[in-house]
N, C-alpha and C positions, 0 to 999 in steps of 0.2 A: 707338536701335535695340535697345539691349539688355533695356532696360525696357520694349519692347513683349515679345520674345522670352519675357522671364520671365513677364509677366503672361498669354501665350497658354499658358505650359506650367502656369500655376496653377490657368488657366482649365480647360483641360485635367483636372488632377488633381482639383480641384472637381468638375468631370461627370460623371467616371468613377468617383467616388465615391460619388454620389449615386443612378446607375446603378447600382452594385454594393448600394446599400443598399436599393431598390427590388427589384432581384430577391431578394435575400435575406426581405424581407418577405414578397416574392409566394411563397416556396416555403415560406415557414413557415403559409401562410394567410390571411394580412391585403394581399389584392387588392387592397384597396380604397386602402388607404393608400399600396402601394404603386405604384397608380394616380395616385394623386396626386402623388406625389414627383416619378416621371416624367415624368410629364405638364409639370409646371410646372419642372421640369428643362429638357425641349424646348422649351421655351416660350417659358423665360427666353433662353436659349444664340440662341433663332430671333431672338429680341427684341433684343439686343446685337449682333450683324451688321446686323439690319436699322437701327438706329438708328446705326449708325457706319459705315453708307454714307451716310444718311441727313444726319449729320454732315459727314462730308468733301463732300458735295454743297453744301452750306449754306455752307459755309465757303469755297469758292472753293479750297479746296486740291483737289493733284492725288490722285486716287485712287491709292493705291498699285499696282502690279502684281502679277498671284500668279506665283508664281516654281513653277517646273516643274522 
């Protein structure tokens, strides 16, 4: 449990990293690049949920629950 915990807080810092390096491009002028970052920032982040439900489907294991 705790090694999920950390790796969603890495995840986390990872994103928002890559987001903050994306807008910093974008206000310097290079759109483009910073198109791209993004982009495949959300991409990837969409790509990782979807394959680890994907996963826990496959696997017969129970889906975890989101806790509220």
């Amino acid at each position: 449990m705790r090694q999920a915990t950390r790796g969603q807080h890495y995840a986390l810092f990872i994103c928002s990293l890559a987001l903050v390096i994306a807008a910093g491009l974008a206000f310097s002028g290079h759109e483009v690049t910073a198109s791209i970052i993004g982009g495949l920032d959300l991409i990837g982040l969409a790509a990782v949920f979807i394959a680890g439900r994907v996963f826990v489907r496959s696997s017969g294991e129970a889906e975890p629950e989101a806790s509220e």
